[in-house]
C-alpha positions as a Markdown table, in Angstrom:
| # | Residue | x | y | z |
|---|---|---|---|---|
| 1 | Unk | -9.1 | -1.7 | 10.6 |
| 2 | Unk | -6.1 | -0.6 | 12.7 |
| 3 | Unk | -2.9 | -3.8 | 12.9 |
| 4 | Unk | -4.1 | -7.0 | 10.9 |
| 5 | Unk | -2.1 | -9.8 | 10.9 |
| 6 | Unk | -1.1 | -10.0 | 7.1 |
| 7 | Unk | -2.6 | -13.4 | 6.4 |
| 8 | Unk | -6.3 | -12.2 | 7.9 |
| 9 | Unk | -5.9 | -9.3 | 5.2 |
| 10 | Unk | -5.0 | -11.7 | 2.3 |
| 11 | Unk | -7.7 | -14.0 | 3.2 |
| 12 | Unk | -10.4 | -11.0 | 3.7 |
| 13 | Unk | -8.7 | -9.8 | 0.1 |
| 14 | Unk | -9.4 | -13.3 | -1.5 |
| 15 | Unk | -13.2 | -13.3 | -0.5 |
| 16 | Unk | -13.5 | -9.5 | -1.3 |
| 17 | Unk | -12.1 | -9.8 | -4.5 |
| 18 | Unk | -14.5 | -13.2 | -5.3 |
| 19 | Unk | -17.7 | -11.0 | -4.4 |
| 20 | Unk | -16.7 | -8.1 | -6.7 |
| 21 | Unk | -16.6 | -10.6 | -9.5 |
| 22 | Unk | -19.8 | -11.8 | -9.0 |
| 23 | Unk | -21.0 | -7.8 | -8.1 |
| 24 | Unk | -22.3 | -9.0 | -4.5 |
| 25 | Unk | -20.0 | -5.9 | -3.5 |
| 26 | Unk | -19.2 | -2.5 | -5.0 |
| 27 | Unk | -15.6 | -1.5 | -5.0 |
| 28 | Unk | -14.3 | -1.5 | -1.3 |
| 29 | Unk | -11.0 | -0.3 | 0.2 |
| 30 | Unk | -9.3 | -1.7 | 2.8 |
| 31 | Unk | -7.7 | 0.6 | 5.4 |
| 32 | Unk | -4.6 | -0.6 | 7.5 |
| 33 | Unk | -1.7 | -1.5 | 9.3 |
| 34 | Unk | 0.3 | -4.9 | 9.2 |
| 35 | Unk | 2.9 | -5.9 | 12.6 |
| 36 | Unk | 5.9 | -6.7 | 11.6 |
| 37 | Unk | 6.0 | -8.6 | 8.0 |
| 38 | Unk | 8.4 | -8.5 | 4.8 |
| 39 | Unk | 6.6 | -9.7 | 1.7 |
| 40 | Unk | 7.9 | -11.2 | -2.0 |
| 41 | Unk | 5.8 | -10.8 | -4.8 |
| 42 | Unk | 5.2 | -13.6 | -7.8 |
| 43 | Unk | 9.0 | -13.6 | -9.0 |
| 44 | Unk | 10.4 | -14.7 | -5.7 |
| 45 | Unk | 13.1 | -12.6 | -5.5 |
| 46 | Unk | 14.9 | -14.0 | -2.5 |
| 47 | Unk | 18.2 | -12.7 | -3.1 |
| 48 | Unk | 16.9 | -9.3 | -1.9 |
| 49 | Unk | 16.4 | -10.8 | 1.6 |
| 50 | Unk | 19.7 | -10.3 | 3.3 |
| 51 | Unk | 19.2 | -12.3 | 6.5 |
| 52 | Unk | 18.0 | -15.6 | 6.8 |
| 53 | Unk | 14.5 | -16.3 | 7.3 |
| 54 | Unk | 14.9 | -17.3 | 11.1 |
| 55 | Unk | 16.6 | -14.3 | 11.7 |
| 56 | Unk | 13.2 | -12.3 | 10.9 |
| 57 | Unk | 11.5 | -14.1 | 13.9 |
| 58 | Unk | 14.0 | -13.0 | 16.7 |
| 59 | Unk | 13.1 | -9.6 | 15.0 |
| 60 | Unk | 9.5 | -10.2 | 15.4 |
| 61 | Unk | 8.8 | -10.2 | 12.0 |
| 62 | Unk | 7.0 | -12.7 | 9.3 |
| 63 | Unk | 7.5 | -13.5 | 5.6 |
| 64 | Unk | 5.1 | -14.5 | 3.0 |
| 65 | Unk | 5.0 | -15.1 | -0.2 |
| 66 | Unk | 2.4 | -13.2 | -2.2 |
| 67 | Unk | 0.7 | -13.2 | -5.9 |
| 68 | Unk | 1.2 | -9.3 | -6.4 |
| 69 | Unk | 3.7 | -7.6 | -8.7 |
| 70 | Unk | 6.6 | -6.1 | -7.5 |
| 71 | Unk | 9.4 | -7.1 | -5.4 |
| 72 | Unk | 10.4 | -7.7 | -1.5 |
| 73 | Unk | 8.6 | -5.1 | 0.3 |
| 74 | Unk | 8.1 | -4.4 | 4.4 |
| 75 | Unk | 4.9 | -3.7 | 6.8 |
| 76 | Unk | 5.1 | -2.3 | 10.1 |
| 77 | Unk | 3.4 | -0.3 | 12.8 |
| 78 | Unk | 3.4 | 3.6 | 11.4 |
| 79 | Unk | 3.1 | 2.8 | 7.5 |
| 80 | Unk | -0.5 | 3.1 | 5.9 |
| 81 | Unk | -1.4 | 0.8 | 3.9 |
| 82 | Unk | -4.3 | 0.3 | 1.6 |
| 83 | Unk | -6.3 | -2.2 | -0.2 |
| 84 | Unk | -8.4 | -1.3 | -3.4 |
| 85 | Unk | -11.2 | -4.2 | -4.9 |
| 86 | Unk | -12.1 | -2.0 | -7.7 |
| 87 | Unk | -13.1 | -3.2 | -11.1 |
| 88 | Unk | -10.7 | -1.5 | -13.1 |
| 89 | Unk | -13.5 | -2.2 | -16.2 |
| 90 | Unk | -16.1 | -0.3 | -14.6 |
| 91 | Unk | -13.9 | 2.7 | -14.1 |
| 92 | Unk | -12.5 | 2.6 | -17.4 |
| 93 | Unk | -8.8 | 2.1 | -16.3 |
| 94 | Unk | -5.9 | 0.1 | -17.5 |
| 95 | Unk | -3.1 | -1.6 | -15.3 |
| 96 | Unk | -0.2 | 1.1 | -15.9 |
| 97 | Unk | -2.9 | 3.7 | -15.5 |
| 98 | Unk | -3.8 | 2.7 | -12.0 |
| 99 | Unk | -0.8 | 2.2 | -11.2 |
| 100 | Unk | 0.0 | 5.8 | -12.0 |
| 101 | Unk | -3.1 | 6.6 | -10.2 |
| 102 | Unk | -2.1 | 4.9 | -6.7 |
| 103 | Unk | 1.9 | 6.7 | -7.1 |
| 104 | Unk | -0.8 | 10.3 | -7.8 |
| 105 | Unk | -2.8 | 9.1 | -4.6 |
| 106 | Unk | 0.8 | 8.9 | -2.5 |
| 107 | Unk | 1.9 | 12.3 | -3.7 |
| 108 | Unk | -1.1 | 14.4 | -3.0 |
| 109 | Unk | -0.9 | 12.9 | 0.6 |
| 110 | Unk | 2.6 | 14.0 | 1.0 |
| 111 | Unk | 1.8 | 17.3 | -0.3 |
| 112 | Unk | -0.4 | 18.2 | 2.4 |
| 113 | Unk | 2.6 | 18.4 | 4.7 |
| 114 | Unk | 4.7 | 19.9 | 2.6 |
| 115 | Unk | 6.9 | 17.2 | 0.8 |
| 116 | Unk | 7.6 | 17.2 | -2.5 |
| 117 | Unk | 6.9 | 13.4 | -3.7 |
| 118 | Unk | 7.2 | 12.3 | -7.2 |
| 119 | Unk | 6.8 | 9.0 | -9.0 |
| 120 | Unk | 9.4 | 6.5 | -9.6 |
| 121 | Unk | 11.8 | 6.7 | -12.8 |
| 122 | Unk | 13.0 | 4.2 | -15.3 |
| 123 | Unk | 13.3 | 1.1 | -13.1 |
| 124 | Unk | 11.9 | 2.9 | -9.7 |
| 125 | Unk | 8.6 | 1.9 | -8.7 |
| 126 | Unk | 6.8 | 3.3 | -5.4 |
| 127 | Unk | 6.7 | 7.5 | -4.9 |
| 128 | Unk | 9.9 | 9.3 | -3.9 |
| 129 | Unk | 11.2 | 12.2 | -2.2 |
| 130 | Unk | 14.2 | 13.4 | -3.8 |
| 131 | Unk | 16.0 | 9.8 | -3.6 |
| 132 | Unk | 14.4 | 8.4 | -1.1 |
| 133 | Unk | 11.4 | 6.1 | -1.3 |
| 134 | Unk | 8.4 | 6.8 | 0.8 |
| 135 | Unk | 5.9 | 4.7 | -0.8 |
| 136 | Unk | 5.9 | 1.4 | -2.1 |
| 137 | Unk | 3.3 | -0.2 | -4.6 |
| 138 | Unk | 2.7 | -3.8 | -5.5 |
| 139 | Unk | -0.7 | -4.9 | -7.3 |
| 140 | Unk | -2.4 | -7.6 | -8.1 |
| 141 | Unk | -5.3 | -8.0 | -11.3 |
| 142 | Unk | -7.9 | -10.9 | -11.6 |
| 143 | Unk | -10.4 | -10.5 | -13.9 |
| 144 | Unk | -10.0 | -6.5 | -14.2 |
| 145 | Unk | -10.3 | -6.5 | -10.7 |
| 146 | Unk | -7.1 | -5.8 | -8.1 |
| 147 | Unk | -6.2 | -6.3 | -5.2 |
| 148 | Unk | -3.3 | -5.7 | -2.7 |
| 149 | Unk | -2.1 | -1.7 | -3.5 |
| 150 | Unk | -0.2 | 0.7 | -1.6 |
| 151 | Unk | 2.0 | 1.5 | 1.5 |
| 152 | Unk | 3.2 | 4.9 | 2.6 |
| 153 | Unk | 5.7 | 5.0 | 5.3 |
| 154 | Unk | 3.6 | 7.7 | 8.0 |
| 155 | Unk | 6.6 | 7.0 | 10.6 |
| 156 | Unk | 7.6 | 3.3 | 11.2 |
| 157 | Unk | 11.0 | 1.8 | 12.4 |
| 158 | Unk | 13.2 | 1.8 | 9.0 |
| 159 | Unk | 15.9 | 0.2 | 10.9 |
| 160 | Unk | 13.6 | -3.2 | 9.0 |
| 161 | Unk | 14.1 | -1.6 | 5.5 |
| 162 | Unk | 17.8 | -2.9 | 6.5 |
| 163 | Unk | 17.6 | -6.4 | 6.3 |
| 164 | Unk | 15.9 | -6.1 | 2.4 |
| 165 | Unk | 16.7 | -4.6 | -0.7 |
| 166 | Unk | 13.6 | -2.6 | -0.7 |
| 167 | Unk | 11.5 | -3.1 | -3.9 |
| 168 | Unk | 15.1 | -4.5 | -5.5 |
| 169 | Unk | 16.5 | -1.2 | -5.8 |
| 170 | Unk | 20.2 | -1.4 | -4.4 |
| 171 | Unk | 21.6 | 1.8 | -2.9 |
| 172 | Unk | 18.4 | 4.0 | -2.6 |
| 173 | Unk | 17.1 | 5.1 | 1.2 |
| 174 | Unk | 13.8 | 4.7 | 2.4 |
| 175 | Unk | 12.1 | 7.4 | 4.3 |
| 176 | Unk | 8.7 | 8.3 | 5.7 |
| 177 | Unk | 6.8 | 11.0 | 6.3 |
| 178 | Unk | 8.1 | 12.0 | 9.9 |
| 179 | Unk | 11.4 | 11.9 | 8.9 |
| 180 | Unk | 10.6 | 14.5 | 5.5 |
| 181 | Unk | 8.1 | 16.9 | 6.7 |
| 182 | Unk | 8.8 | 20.2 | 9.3 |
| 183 | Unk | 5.3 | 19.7 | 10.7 |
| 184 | Unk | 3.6 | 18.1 | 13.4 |
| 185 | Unk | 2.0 | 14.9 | 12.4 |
| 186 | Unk | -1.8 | 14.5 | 13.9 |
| 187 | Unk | -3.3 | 11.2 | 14.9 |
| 188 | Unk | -2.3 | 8.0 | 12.6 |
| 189 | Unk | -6.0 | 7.8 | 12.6 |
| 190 | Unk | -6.5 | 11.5 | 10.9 |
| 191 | Unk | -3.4 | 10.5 | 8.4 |
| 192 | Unk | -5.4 | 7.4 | 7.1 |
| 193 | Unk | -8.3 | 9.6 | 6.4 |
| 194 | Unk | -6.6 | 12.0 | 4.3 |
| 195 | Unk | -5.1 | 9.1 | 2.4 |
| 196 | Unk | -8.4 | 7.7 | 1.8 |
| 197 | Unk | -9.7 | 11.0 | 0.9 |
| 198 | Unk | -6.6 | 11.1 | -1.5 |
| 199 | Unk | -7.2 | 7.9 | -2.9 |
| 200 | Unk | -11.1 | 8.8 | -3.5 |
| 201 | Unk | -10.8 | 11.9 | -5.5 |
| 202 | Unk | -7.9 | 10.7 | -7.4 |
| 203 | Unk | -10.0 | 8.3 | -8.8 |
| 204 | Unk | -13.1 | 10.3 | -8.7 |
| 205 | Unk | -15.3 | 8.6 | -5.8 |
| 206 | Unk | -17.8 | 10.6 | -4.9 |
| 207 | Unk | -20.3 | 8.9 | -2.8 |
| 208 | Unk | -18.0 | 6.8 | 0.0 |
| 209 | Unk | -19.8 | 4.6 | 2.4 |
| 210 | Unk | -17.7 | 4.3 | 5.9 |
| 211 | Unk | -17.5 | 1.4 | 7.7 |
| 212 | Unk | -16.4 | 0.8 | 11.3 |
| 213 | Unk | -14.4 | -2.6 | 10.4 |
| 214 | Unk | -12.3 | 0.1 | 8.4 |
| 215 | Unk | -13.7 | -1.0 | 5.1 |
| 216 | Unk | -15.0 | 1.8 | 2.9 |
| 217 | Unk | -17.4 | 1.6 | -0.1 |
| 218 | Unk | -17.7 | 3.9 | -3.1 |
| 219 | Unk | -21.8 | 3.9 | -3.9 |
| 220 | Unk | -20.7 | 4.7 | -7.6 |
| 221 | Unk | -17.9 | 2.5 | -6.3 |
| 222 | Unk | -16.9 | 1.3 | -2.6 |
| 223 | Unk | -13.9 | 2.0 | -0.6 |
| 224 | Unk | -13.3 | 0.2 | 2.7 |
């Protein structure tokens, strides 16, 4: 779907999620990038924001408050980000599970080029490379069905990682995939693929439906 504003994805993640309840969709993955925006999940952690919030405009950047777990995170240009509506039911998965399942997704993609990722410890979340976070991961589950998901840092400006502590966790870098791997990184476009590609056989789509709005569905389930 290529930059979209973050309140055009929450709104399109809203109605997607609301037709996967009621099965007028299968399960669909949203495939992006955000411009500029820092996010804080349900527990409001504002202390993790270290500049005020008009500061962030001079910047170029948003905030919003969102209903997913997980704490202050940032979008940019050069970070892939993506969306699963997936009934959770259907595929027989629980919520630490899937989790576990996105971190997986995250790691294979960093292994392609590579980088040795590995999940977060005891009080980490996101994927890691040595001690350096590369991915971040903040969900949200209606129903048995989720919404919001991943975002793996392909090469964006991490001088914004400086005005948060990212994902709470004091004292830890953040790096991307640029900055870790010795090769020569293809198209943005090609990187999303793989990720999707990732993602699918992870969770053991099979039968992936593309579309041009850069929404993908799984027959036996949908990715967009």
């Amino acid at each position: 779907m290529g930059i979209v504003n973050y309140l055009e994805a929450l709104k399109l993640q809203d109605k997607l999620v609301s037709d996967r309840k009621t099965r007028k969709i299968s399960d669909t993955l949203l495939s992006l990038q955000h411009p500029p925006t820092y996010t804080l999940g349900k527990r409001r952690t504002d202390h993790n924001l270290l500049v005020p919030e008009p500061d962030l405009r001079k910047i170029g950047a948003e905030l919003h408050y969102t209903q997913r777990g997980g704490d202050i995170t940032f979008h940019g240009p050069h970070q892939a980000i993506l969306y699963p509506i997936i009934s959770l039911r259907d595929i027989g998965l629980g919520a630490r599970n899937y989790v576990e399942k996105l971190e997986l997704t995250m790691i294979e993609l960093a292994s392609l080029y590579g980088v040795k990722a590995r999940a977060g410890r005891k009080g980490e979340t996101g994927v890691w490379v040595g001690e350096r976070k590369i991915g971040a991961i903040g969900v949200r589950i209606s129903s048995g069905i989720t919404s919001h998901g991943l975002a793996f840092n392909i090469d964006p400006d991490l001088s914004y990682f400086k005005h948060i502590v990212p994902c709470g966790i004091a004292d830890k870098e953040v790096t991307s995939l640029g900055k870790e791997t010795e090769a020569m990184l293809p198209a943005e476009e090609v990187i999303h693929e793989q990720l999707i590609s990732c993602f699918a056989r992870v969770f053991g789509f099979s039968d992936i439906v593309w579309q041009d709005d850069a929404s993908i569905l799984f027959d036996n389930q949908s990715i967009e």
